[in-house]
C-alpha positions as CSV (number, residue, x, y, z in Angstrom):
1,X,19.3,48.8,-9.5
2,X,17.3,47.5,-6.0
3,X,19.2,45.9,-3.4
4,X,18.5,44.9,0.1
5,X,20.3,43.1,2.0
6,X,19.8,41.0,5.3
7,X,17.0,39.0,4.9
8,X,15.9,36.4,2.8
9,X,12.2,36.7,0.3
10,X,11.1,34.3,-1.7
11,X,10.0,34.6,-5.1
12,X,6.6,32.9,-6.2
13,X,6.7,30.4,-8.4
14,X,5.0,29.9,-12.4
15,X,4.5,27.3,-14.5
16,X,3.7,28.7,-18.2
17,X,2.9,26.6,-21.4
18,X,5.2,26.7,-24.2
19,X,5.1,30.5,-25.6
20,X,3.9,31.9,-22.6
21,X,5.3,34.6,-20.7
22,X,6.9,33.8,-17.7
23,X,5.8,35.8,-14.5
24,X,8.4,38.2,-12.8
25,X,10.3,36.7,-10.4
26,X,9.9,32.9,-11.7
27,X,11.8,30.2,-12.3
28,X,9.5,28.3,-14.6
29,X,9.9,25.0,-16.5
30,X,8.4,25.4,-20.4
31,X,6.4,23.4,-21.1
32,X,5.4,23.0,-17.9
33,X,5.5,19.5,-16.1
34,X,8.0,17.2,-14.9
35,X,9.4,13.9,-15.8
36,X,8.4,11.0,-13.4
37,X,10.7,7.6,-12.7
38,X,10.2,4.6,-11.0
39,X,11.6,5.4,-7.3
40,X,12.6,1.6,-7.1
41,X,15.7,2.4,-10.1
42,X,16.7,5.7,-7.8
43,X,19.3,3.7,-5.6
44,X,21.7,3.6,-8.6
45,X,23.8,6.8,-8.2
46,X,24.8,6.7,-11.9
47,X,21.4,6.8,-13.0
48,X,21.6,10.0,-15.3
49,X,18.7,11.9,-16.8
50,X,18.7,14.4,-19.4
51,X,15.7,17.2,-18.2
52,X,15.9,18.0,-21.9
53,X,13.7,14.7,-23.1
54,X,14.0,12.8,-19.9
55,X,16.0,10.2,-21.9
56,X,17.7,8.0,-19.2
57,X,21.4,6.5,-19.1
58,X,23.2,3.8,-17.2
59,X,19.6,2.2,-15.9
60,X,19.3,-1.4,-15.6
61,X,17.2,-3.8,-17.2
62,X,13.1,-3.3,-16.4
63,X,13.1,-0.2,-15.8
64,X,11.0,2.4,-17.7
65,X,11.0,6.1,-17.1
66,X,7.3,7.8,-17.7
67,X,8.5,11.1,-19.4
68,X,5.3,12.9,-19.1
69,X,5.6,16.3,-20.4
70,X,9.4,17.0,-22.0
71,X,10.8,19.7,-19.7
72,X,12.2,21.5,-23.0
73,X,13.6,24.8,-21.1
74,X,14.4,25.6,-17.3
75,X,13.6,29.7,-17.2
76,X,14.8,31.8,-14.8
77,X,13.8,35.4,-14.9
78,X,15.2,37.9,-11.8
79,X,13.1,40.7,-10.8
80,X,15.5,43.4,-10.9
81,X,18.6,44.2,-12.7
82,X,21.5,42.2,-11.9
83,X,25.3,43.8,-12.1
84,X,28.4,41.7,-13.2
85,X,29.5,41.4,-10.3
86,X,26.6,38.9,-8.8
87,X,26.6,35.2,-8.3
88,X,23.8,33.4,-8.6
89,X,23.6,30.0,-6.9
90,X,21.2,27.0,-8.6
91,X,20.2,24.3,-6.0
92,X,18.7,20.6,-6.9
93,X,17.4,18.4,-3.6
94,X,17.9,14.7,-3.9
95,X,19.5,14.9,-6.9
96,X,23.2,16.4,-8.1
97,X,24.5,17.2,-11.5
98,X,27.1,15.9,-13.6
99,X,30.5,16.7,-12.8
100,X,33.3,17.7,-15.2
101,X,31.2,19.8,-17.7
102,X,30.4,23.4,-18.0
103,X,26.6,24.9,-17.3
104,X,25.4,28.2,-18.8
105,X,22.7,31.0,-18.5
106,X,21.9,31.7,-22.2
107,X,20.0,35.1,-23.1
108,X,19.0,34.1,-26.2
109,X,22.3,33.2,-27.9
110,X,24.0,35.0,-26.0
111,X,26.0,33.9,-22.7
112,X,25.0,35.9,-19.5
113,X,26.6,33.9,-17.0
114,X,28.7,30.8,-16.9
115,X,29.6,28.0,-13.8
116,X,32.0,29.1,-11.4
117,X,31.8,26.2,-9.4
118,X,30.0,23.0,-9.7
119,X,29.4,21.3,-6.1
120,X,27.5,17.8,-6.3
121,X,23.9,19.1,-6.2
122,X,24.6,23.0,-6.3
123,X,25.6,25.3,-9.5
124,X,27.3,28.6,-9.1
125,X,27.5,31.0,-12.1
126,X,29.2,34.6,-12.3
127,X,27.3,37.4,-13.8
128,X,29.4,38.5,-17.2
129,X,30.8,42.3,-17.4
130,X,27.5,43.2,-19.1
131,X,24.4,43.8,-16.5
132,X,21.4,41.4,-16.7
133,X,18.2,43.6,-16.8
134,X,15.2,42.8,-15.1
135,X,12.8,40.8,-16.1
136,X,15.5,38.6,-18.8
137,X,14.6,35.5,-19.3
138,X,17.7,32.8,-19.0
139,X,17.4,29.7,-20.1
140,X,19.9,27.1,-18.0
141,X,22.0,25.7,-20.9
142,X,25.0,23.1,-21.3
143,X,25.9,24.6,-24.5
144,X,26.9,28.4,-25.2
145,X,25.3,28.5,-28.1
146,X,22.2,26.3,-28.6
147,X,19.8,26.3,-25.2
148,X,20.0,22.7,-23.9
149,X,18.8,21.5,-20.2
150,X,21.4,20.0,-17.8
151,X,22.0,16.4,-17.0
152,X,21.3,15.1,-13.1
153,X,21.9,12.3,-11.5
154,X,19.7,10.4,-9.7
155,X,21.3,8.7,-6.0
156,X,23.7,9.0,-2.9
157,X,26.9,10.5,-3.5
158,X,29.1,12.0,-0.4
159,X,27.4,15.2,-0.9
160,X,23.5,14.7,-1.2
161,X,21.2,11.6,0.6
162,X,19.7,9.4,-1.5
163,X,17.4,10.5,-4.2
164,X,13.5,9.3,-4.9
165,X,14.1,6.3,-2.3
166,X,10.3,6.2,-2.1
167,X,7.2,7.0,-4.3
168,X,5.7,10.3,-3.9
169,X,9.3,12.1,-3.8
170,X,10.8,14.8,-5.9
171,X,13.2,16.6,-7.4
172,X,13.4,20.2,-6.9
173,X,15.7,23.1,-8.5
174,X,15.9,26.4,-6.3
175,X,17.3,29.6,-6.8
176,X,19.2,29.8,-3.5
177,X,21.7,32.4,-3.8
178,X,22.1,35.5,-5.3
179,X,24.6,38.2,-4.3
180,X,27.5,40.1,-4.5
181,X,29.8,42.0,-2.3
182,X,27.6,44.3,-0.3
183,X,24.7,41.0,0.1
184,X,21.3,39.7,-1.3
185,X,19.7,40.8,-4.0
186,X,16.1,39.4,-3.3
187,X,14.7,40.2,-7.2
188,X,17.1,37.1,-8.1
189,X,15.6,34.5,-5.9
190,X,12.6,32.2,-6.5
191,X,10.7,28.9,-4.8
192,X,11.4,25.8,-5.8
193,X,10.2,24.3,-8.8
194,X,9.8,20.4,-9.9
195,X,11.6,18.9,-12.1
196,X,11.7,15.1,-11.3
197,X,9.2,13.1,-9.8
198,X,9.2,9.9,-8.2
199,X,6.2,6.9,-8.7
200,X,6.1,3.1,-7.5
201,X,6.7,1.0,-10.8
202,X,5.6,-2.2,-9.4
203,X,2.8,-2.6,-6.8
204,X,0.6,-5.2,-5.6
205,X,-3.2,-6.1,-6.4
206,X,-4.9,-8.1,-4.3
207,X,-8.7,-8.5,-4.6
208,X,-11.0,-9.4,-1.5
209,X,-13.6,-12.1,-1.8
210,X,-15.8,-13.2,0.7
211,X,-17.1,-17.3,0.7
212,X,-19.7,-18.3,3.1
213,X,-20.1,-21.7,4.9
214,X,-23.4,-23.0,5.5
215,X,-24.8,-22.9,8.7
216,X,-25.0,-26.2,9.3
217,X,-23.5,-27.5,13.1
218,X,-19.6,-26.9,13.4
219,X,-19.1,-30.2,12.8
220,X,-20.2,-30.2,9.3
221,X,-18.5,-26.9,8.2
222,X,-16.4,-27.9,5.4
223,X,-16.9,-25.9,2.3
224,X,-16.2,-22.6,1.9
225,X,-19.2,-22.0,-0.3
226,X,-22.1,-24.2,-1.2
227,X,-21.3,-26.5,-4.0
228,X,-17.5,-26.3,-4.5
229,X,-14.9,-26.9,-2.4
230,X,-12.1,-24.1,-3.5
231,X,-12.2,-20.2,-3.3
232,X,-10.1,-18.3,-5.5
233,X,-8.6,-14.7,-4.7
234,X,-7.1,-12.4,-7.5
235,X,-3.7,-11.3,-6.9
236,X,-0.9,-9.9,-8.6
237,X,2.3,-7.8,-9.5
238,X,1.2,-5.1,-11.7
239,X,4.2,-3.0,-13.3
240,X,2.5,0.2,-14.1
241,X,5.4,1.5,-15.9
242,X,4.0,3.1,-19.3
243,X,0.3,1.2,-18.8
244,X,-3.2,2.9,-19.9
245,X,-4.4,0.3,-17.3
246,X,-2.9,-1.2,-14.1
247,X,-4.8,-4.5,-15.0
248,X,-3.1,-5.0,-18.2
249,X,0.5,-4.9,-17.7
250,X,3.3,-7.3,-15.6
251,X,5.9,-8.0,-14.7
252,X,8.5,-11.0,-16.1
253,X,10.8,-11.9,-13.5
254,X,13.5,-13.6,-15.6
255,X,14.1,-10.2,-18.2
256,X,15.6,-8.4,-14.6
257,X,18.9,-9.1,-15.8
258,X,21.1,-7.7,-13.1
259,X,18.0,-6.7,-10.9
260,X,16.8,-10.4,-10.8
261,X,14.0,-10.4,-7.9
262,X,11.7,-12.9,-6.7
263,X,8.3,-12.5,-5.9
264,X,7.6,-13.1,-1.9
265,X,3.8,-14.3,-0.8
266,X,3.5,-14.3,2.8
267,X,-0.6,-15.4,3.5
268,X,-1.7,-15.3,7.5
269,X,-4.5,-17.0,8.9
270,X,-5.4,-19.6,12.1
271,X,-6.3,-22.4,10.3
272,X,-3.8,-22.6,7.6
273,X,-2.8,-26.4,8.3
274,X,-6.6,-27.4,7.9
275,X,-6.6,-26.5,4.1
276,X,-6.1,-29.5,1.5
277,X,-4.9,-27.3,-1.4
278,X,-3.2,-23.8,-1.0
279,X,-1.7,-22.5,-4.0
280,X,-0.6,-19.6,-6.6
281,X,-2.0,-20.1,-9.4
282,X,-0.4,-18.3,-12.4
283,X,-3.1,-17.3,-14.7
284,X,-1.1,-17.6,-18.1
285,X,-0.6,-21.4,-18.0
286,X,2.4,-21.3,-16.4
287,X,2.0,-23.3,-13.5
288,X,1.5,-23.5,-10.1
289,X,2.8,-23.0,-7.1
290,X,2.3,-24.5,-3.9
291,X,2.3,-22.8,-0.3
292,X,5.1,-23.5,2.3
293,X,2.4,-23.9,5.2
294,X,4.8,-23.5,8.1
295,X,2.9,-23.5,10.9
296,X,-1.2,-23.4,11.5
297,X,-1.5,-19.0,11.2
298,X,1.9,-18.9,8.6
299,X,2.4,-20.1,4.9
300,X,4.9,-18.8,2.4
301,X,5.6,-18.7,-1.3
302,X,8.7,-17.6,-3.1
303,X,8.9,-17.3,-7.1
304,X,12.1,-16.9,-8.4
305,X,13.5,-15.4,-11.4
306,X,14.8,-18.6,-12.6
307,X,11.0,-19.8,-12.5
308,X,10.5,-18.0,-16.1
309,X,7.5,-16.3,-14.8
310,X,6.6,-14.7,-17.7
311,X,3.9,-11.4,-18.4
312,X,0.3,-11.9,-17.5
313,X,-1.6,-10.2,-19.7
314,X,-5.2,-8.9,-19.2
315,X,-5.9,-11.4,-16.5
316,X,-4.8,-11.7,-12.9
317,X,-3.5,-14.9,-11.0
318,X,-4.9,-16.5,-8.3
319,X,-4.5,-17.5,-4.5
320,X,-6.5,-20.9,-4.2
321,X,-7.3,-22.4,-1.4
322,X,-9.6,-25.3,-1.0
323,X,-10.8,-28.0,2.1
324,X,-10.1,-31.5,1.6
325,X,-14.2,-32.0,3.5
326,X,-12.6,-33.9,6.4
327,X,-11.1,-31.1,8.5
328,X,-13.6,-28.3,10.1
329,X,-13.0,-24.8,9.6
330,X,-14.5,-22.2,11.6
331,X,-14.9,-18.4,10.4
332,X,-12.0,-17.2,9.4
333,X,-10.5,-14.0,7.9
334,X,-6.6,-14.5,6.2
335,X,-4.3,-11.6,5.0
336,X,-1.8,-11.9,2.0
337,X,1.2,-9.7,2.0
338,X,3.2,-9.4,-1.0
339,X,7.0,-8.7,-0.9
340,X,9.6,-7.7,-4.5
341,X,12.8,-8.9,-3.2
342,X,15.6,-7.4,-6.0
343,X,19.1,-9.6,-5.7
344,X,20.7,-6.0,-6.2
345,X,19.8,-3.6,-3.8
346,X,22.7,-1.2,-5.8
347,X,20.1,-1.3,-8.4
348,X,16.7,-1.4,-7.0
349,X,14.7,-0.7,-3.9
350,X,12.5,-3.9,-2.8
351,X,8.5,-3.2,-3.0
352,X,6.3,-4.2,-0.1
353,X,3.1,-4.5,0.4
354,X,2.0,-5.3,4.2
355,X,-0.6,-7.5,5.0
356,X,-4.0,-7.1,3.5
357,X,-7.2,-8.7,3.7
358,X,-7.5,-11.7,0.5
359,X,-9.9,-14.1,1.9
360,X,-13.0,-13.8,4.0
361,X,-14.6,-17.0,5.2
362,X,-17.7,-16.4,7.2
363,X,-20.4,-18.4,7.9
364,X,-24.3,-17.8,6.5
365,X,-25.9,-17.7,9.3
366,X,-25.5,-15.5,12.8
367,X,-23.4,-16.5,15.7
368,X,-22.6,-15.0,19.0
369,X,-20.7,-16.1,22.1
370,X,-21.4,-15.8,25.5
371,X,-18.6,-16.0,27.8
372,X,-20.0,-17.1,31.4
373,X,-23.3,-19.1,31.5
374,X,-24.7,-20.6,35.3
375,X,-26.8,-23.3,35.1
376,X,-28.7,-24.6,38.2
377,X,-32.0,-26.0,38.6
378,X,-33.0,-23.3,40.7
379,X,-34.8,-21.0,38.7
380,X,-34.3,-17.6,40.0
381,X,-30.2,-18.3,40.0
382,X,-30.2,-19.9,36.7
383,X,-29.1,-17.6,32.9
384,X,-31.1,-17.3,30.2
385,X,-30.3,-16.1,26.4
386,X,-32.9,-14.5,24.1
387,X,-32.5,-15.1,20.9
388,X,-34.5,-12.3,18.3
389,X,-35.0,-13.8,14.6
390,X,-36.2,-10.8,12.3
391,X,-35.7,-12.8,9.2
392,X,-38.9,-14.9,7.6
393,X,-37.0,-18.4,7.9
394,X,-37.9,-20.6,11.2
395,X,-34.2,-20.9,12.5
396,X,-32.6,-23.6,14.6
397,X,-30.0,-23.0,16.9
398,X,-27.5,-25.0,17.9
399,X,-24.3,-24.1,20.7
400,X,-21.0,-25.7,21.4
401,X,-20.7,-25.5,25.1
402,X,-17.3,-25.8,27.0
403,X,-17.5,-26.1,30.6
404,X,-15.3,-24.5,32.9
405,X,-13.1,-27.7,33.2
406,X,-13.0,-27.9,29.3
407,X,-13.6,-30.3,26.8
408,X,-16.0,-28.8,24.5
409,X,-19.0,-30.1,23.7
410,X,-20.2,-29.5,20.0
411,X,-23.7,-29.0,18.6
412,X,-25.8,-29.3,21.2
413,X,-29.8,-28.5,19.5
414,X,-30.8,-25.6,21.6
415,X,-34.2,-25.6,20.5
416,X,-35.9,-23.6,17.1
417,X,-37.1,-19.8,16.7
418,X,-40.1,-19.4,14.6
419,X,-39.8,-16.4,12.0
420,X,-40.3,-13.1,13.5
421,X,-40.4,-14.3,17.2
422,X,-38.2,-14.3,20.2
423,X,-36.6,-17.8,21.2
424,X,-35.5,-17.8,25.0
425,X,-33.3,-20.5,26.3
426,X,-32.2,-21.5,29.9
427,X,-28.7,-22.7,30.8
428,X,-30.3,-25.7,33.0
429,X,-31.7,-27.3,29.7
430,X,-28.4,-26.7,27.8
431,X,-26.6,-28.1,30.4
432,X,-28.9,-31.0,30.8
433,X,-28.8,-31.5,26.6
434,X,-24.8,-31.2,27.2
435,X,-24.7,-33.9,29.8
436,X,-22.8,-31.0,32.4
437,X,-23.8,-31.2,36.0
438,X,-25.3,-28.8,37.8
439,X,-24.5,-26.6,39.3
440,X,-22.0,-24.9,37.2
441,X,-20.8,-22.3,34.6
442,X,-19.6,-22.7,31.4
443,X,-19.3,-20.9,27.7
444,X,-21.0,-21.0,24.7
445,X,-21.1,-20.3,21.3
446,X,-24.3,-20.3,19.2
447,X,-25.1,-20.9,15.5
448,X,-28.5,-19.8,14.3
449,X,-29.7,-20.6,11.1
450,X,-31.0,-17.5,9.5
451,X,-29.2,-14.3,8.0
452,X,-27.0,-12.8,10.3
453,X,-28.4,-9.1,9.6
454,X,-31.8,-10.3,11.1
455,X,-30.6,-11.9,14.0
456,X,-29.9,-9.9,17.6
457,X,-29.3,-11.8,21.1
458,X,-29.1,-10.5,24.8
459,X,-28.1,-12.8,27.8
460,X,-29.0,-12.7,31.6
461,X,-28.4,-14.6,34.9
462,X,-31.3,-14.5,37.4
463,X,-29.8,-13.6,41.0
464,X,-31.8,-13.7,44.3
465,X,-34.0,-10.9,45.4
466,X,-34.2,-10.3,41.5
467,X,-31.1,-8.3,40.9
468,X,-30.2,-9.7,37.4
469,X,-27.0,-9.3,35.9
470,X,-26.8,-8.8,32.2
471,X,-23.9,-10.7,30.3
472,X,-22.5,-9.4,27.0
473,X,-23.2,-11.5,23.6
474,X,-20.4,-10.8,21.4
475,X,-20.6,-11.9,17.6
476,X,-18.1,-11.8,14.9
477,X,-15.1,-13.8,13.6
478,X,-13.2,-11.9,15.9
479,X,-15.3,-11.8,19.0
480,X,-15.7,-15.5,18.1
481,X,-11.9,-16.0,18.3
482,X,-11.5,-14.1,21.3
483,X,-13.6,-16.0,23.4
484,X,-14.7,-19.3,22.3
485,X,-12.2,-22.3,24.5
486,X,-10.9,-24.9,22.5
């Protein structure tokens, strides 16, 4: 018999296929792989799952395990020969193991050790009078006779945090311990090895579309693509439980039972109060929805259990939002962030999603702001904008210009760039076209009407003794947001 004592090694771990031989020094599950469950159940502490055919007790209503591969044996082999007198100690993490019944370490038929002591999510056994030779396989047993895996629970209890909180957790089963009266013995150790694994059941879909306006003056932006008048976004709750494909299966709010939830919209955006129609549509024929628009960047919808939303299948529902082609919009991006609110929290773990992009409303054309424009009739003091248009369209360009004192003034025509030139534009004659006096300064946002990939600008205002100062053009919905005045 080895011993050394002192210090702690760990054994490397094996996962072998049914029939296989498992490596020295192993604890090894046969066949190898775990069972997964839905992390969203794993509040419940009574939650119980057999590791034999990952059959689950005491769950509540729509929740499916995913057994994967049956975990059919738990194998742990020492490395060197083990004398009656050792205890070895078996260790779960974020999970315990049923209470009030006896565990075992079968050699075949045969009993080589039994529980001493069963502590929330840790199992003692004694080595029987007979020594356990190296290299023994024992399979962890509930039953003396016939091999059968242990029973754990899934949960809090006083002992151990709660278990599989989140997706992407685990349960593990360790070797910790084994020893007798003079200290380690390191051949009876091993890593960990998982047994249980945790995945989201129910997640959110949301799928991006971008609609263009035209590029018409702001005035006249009212669509949010040519010809219609709505734009429709895929959304949905997908439960993925047991699904070939995550487009196929959902969820039905009403068959929670005890874990009644409602479904939580939450859609963000700057120009929410402009829209005529914002809805959810649910894609099976079973109604509508309509937004709680709360204030101009915030609207909400809530869909309750009691609202029999039923499965959707093969199809996904539908944000819809539509202009009623009196209001103006202006580029605009709007996030949608979906929220599974359970009424139980004892029995499930609420699902988030945070705010993602849904909606992407962007005009069909180029535009770029400039912040500070002077306009004098003096020509060396006066700025200037230069306008590049790559494309093969003649483009007109038009600005809404807000003087320093405010009060914007929309659509002013700035002039027209022929394809494949260079269109430079004074401040004077905007001013002039504005009806501003001069001197002064004001800011500007221009609209040119050709494809934004083919379109570039640089600004610059003249200064005596020709020391020019460039000013930065800044394009984009967000540079557009940042500095246009309203």
């Amino acid at each position: 018999m080895k011993k050394i004592s002192g210090f702690l090694i760990v054994a490397m771990i094996a996962f072998t296929m049914m029939g296989g031989v498992a490596f020295a020094g192993t604890l090894v599950l046969d066949p190898a792989g775990s069972l997964s469950y839905p992390a969203e159940a794993a509040v419940r502490s009574n939650i119980q799952i057999n590791l034999n055919d990952g059959a689950p007790a005491n769950v509540p209503a729509g929740v499916v395990p995913n057994s994967g591969s049956a975990i059919r044996q738990i194998i742990y082999t020492p490395t060197t020969d083990l004398p009656g007198t050792v205890r070895i100690v078996f260790t779960l993490t974020n999970a315990r193991f049923v209470t009030g019944v006896s565990y075992y370490l079968l050699n075949g038929a045969a009993t080589a050790a039994s529980t001493d002591d069963v502590q929330g999510n840790s199992l003692t056994f004694v080595v029987g009078d007979a020594m356990i030779p190296a290299n023994t396989a024992l399979v962890l047993s509930r039953t003396q006779v016939t091999p059968t895996n242990p029973t754990i629970i899934l949960g809090s209890s006083t002992a151990t945090p709660t278990a599989l909180a989140t997706p992407n957790t685990s349960v593990t089963l360790q070797v910790t311990g084994c020893f007798d009266a003079v200290g380690t013995i390191n051949g009876g150790l091993t890593n960990a090895v998982t047994v249980l694994s945790s995945y989201q059941q129910y997640s959110f879909y949301v799928d991006p579309v971008t609609a263009t306006i035209d590029v018409e003056p702001e005035s006249f932006r009212r669509w949010f693509v040519e010809g219609t008048d709505n734009v429709y976004a895929n959304i949905g709750l997908i439960n993925a439980a047991g699904s070939s494909s995550s487009q196929t299966w959902r969820i039905s709010l009403n068959s929670m039972a005890d874990g009644a939830a409602t479904l939580k919209w939450t859609l963000t955006g700057a120009q929410l109060n402009k829209l005529d129609t914002l809805q959810f549509n649910a894609n099976n024929g079973g109604g509508d929805w309509n937004f709680n628009i709360s204030s101009d960047a915030l609207a909400t919808l809530n869909i309750d259990a009691n609202d029999d939303w039923t499965i959707h299948d093969t199809y996904y529902d539908q944000l819809w939002m539509s202009v009623n082609q009196v209001n103006v919009l202006n580029t605009q991006t709007f996030n949608l962030a979906g929220m599974l609110d359970f009424a139980n929290n004892s029995d499930f773990t609420d699902v988030t999603r945070s705010a993602y992009l849904a909606v992407t409303w962007d005009i069909n054309g180029w535009q770029g702001t400039v912040p500070y424009m002077y306009a004098t009739s003096v020509a060396a003091e006066d700025t200037f904008i230069k306008i590049f248009n790559n494309s093969t369209i003649d483009a007109e360009v038009y600005a809404d210009i807000t003087p320093d004192a405010g009060g914007t003034v929309p659509n002013v025509t700035v002039g027209n760039i022929p394809a494949g030139t260079v269109g430079l534009f004074w401040a004077r004659d905007m001013a002039t076209a504005a009806g501003l006096t001069m001197p002064g300064s004001f800011a500007a946002v221009f609209t040119v009407n050709a494809p934004k990939s083919f379109v570039s600008a640089m600004a610059n205002q003249k200064r005596p003794g020709g020391v020019d100062r460039v000013i930065p053009v800044y394009t984009g919905p967000e540079r557009f947001y940042q500095y246009k005045h309203w």
